[in-house]
N, C-alpha and C positions, 0 to 999 in steps of 0.2 A: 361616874358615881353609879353607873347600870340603873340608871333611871330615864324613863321613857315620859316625855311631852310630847301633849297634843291641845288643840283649842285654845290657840292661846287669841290672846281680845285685847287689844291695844284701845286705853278710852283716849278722848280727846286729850290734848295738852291744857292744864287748867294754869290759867298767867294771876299773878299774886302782884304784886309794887313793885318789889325784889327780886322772885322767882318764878321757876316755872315748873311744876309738879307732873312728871309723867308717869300714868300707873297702867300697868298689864295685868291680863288675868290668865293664868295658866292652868293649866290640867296637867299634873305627874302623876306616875303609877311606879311602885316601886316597893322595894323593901325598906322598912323601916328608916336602918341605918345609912341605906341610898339615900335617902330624901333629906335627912338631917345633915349629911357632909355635901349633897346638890344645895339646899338653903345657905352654907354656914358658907358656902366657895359663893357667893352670890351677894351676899352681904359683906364682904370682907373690905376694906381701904384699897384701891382709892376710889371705887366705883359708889359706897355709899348709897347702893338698893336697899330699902326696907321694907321688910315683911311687914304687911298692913290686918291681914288677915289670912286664917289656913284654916283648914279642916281635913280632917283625915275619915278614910271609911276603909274596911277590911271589903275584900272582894269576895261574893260569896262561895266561889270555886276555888278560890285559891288564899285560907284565912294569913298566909304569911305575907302577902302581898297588901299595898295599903293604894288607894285612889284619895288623889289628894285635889282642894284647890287652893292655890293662893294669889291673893291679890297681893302684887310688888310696886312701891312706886321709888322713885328718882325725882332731886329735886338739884333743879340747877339754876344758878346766878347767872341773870342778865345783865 
């Protein structure tokens, strides 16, 4: 998807009764439409990643380019 990670931050594993919730935090940089088909290929069955949170910022040298972060988590049955 010509999109570049960096920083990425794996938090603890948090344990539920049921489950067990693992979330990452990543750093992408990329165009636009890179980032949206990087997310959408990331989220798709049978993996079941969820976007938790994102935000997007324009680079100031380069306005077509986007720096992005997003928190991902994963939730699996024990």
């Amino acid at each position: 998807a010509e999109v570049r990670t960096n920083n990425i931050k794996p938090s603890p594993a948090r344990q539920n009764e049921l489950y067990k919730e693992y979330t990452i935090e990543v750093q992408i940089e990329g165009q636009f439409p890179g980032i949206i088909k990087f997310l959408s290929e990331l989220i798709k069955q049978p993996t079941f990643v969820v976007v938790r949170k994102i935000d997007f910022r324009t680079l100031p040298e380069n306005p077509n380019l986007f720096k992005s972060r997003v928190i991902l988590s994963k939730i699996t049955i024990d």
